[in-house]
MMTF fields as JSON, N, C-alpha, C and O atoms, coordinates in Angstrom:
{
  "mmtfVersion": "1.0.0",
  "mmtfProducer": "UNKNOWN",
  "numBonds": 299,
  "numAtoms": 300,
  "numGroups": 75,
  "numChains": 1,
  "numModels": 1,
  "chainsPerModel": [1],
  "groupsPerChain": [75],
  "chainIdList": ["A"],
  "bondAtomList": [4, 2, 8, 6, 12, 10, 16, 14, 20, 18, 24, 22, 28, 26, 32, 30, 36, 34, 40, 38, 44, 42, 48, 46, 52, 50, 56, 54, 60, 58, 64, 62, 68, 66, 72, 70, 76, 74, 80, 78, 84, 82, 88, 86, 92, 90, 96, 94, 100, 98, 104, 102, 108, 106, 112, 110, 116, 114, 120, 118, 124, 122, 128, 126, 132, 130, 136, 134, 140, 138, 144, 142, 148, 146, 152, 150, 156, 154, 160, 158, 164, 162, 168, 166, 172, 170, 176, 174, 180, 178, 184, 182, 188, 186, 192, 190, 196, 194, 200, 198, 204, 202, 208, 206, 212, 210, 216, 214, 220, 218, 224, 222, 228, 226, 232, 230, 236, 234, 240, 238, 244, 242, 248, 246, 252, 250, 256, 254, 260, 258, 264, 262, 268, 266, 272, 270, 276, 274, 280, 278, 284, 282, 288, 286, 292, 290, 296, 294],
  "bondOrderList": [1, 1, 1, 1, 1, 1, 1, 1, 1, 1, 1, 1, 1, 1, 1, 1, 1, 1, 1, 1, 1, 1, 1, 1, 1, 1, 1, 1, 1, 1, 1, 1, 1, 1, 1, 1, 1, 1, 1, 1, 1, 1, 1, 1, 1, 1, 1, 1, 1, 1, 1, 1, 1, 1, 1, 1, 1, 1, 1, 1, 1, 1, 1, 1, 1, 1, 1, 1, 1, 1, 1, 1, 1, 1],
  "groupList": [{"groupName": "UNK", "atomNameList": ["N", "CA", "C", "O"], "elementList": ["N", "C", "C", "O"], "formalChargeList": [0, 0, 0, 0], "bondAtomList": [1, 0, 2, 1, 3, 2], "bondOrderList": [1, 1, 2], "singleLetterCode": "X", "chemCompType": "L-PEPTIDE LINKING"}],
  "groupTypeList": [0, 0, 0, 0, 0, 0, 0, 0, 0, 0, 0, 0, 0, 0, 0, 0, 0, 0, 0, 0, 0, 0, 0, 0, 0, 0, 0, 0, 0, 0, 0, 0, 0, 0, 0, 0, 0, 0, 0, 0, 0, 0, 0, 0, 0, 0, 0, 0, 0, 0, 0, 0, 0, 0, 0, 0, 0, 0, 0, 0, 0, 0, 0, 0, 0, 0, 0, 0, 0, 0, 0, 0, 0, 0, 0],
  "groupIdList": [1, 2, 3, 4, 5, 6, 7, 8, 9, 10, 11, 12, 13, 14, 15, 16, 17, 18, 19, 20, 21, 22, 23, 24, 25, 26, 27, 28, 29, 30, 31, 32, 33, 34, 35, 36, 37, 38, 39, 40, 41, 42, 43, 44, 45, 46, 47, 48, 49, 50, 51, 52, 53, 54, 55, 56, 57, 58, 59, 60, 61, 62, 63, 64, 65, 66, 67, 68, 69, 70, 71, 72, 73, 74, 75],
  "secStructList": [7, 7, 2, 2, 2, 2, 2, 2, 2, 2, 2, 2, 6, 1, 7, 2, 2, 2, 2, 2, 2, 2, 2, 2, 2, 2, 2, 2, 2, 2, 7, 7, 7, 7, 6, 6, 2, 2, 2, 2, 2, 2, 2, 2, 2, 2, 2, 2, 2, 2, 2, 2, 2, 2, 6, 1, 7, 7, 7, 7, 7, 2, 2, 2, 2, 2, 2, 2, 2, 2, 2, 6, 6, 6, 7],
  "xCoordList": [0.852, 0.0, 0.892, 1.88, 0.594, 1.471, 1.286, 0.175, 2.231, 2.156, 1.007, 0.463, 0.45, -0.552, -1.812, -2.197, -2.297, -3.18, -3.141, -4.186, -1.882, -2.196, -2.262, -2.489, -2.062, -2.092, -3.802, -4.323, -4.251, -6.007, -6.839, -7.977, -6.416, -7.069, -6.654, -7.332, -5.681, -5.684, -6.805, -7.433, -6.592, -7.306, -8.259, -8.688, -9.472, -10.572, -10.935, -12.124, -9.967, -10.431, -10.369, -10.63, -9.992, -10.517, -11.926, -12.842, -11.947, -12.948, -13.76, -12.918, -14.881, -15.231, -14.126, -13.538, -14.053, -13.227, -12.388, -12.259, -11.562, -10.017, -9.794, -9.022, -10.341, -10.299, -10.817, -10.587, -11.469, -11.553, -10.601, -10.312, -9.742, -8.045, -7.585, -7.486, -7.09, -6.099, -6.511, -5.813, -7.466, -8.032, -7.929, -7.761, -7.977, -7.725, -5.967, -5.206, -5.647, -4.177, -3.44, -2.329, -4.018, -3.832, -3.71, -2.778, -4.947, -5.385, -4.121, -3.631, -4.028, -3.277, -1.668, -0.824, -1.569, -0.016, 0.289, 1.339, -0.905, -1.006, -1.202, -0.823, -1.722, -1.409, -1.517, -2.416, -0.738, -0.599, -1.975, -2.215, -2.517, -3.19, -2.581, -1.895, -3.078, -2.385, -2.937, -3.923, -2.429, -3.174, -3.936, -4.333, -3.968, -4.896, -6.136, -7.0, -6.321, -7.703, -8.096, -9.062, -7.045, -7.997, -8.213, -9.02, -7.49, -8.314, -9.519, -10.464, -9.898, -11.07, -11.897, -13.03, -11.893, -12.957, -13.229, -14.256, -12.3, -12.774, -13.371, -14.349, -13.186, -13.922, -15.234, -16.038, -15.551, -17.156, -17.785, -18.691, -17.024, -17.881, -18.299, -19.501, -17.643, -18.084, -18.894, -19.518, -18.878, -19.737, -21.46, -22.547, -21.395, -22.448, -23.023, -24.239, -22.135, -22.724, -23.144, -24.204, -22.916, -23.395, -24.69, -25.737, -24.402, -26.425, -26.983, -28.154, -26.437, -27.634, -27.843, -28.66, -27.661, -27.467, -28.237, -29.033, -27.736, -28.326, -30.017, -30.941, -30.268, -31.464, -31.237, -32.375, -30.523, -30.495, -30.476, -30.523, -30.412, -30.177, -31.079, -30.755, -32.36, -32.956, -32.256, -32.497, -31.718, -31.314, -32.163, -33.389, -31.644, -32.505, -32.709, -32.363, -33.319, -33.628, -32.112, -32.042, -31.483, -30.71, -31.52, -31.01, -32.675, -32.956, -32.85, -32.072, -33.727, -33.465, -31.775, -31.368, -31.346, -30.114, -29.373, -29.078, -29.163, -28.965, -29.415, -28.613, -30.774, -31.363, -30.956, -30.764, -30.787, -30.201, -28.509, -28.297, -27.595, -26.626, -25.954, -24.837, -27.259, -27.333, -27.942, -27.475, -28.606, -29.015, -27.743, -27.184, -27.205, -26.026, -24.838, -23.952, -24.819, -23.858, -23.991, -23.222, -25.609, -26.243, -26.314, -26.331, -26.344, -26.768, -28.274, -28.6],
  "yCoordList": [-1.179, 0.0, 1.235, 1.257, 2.247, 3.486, 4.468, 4.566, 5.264, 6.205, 6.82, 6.994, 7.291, 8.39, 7.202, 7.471, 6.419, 5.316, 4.957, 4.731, 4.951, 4.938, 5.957, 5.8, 6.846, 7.974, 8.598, 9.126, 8.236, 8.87, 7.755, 8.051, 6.368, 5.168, 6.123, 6.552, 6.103, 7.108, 8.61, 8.831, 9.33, 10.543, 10.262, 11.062, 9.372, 8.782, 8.303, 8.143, 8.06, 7.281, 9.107, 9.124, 10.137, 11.882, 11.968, 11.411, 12.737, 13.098, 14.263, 14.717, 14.788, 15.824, 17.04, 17.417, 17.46, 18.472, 18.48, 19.026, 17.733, 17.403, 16.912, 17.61, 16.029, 16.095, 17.149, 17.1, 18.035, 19.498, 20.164, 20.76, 20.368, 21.044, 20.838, 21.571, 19.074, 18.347, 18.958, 19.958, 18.796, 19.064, 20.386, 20.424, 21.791, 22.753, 22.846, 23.303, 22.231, 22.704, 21.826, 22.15, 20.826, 19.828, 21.237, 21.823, 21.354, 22.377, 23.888, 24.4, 24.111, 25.453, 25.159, 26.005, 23.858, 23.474, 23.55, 23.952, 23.045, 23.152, 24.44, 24.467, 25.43, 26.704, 28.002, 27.969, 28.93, 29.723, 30.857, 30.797, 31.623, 32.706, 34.28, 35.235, 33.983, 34.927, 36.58, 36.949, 37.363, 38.522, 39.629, 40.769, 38.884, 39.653, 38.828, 39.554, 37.712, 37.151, 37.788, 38.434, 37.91, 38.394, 40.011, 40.632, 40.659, 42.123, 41.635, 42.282, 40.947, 40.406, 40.043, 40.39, 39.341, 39.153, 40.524, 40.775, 41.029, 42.506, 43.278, 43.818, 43.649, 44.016, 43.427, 44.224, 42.125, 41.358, 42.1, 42.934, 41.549, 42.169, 43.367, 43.434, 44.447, 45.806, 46.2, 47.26, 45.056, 46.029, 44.929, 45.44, 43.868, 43.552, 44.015, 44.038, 44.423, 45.561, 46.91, 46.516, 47.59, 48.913, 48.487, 49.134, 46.955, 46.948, 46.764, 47.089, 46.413, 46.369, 47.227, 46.795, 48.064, 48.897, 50.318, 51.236, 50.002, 51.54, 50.691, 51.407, 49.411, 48.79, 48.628, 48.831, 48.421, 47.996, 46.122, 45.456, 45.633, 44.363, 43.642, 43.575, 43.004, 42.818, 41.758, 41.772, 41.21, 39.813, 38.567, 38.67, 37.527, 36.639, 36.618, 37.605, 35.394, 35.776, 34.171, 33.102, 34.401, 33.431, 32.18, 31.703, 31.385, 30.438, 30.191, 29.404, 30.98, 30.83, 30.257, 29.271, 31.19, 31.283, 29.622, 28.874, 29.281, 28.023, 26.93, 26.049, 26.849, 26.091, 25.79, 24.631, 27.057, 27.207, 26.633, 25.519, 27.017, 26.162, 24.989, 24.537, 24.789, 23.17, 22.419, 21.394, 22.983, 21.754, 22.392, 21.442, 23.4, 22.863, 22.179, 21.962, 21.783, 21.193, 19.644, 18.71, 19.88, 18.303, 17.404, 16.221, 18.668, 18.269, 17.94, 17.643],
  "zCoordList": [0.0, 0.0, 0.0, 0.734, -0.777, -0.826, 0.109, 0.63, 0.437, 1.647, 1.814, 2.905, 0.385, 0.198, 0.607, 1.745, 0.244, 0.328, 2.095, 2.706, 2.721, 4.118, 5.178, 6.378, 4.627, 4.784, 5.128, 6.11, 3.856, 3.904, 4.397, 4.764, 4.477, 5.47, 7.167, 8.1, 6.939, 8.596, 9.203, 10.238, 7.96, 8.135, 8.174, 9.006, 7.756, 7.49, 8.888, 9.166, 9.796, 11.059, 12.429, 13.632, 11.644, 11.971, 12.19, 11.585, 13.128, 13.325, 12.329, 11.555, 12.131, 11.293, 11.149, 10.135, 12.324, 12.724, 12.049, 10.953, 12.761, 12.536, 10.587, 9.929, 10.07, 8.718, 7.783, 6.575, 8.311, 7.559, 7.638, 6.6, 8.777, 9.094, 8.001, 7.017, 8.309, 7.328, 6.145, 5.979, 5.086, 3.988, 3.542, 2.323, 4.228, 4.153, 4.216, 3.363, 5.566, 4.988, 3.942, 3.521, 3.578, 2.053, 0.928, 0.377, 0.953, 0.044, -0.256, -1.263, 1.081, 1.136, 0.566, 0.271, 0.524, 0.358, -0.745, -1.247, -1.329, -3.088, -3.871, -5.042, -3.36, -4.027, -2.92, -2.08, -2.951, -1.78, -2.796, -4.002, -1.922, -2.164, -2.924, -2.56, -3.776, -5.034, -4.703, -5.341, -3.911, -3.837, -4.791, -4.55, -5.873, -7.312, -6.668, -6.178, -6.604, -5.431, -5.118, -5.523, -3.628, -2.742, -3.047, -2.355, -4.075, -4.33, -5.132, -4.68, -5.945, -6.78, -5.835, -6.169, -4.484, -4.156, -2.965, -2.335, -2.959, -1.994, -2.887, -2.37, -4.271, -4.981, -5.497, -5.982, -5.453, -5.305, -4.215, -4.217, -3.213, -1.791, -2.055, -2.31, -2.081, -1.838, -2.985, -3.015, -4.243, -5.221, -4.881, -5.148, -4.452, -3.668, -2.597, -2.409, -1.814, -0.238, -1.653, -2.139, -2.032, -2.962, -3.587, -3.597, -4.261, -4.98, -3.396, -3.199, -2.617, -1.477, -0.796, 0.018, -0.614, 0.477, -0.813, -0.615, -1.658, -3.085, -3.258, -3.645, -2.996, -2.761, -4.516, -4.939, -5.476, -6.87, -6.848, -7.882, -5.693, -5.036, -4.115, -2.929, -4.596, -3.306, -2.247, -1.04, -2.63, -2.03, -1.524, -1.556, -1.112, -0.514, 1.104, 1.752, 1.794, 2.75, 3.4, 2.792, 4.244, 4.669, 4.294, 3.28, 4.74, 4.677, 2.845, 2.306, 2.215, 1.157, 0.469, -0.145, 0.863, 0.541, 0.79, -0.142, 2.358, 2.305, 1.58, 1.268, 1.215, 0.809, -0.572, -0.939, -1.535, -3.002, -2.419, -2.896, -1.739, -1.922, -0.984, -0.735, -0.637, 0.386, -1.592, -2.087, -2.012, -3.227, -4.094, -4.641, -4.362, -5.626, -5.334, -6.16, -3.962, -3.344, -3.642, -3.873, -3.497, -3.448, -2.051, -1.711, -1.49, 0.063, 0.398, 1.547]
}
């Protein structure tokens, strides 16, 4: 069995918690955060707070909201 193969038989025996860590810092190892990002998504945000707040935005209501991406998740 290969390292990687005993490796995720191990993580698998994690608790919720603890295998979301692992998985995130899996994740983070593989590409560091490119700061043109994170100005792109500070620029989402604030031009979403402006349709809402100028009321050009009605938005949804939280439940709604979960519900639309609890099903594209396929939860």
């Amino acid at each position: 069995m290969s390292t990687a193969r005993k490796l995720t038989a191990e993580a698998l025996q994690l608790d919720d918690a603890e295998r979301a860590t692992m998985v995130l810092e899996l994740m983070d190892s593989l590409s560091r955060p490119d700061s043109r990002d994170e100005a792109g998504w500070i620029a989402e945000i604030e031009g979403r707070a402006h349709r809402a707040i100028s009321g050009e935005s009605a938005g949804v209501d939280f439940d709604t909201a979960v519900d639309s991406i609890s099903r594209d998740l396929g939860l």
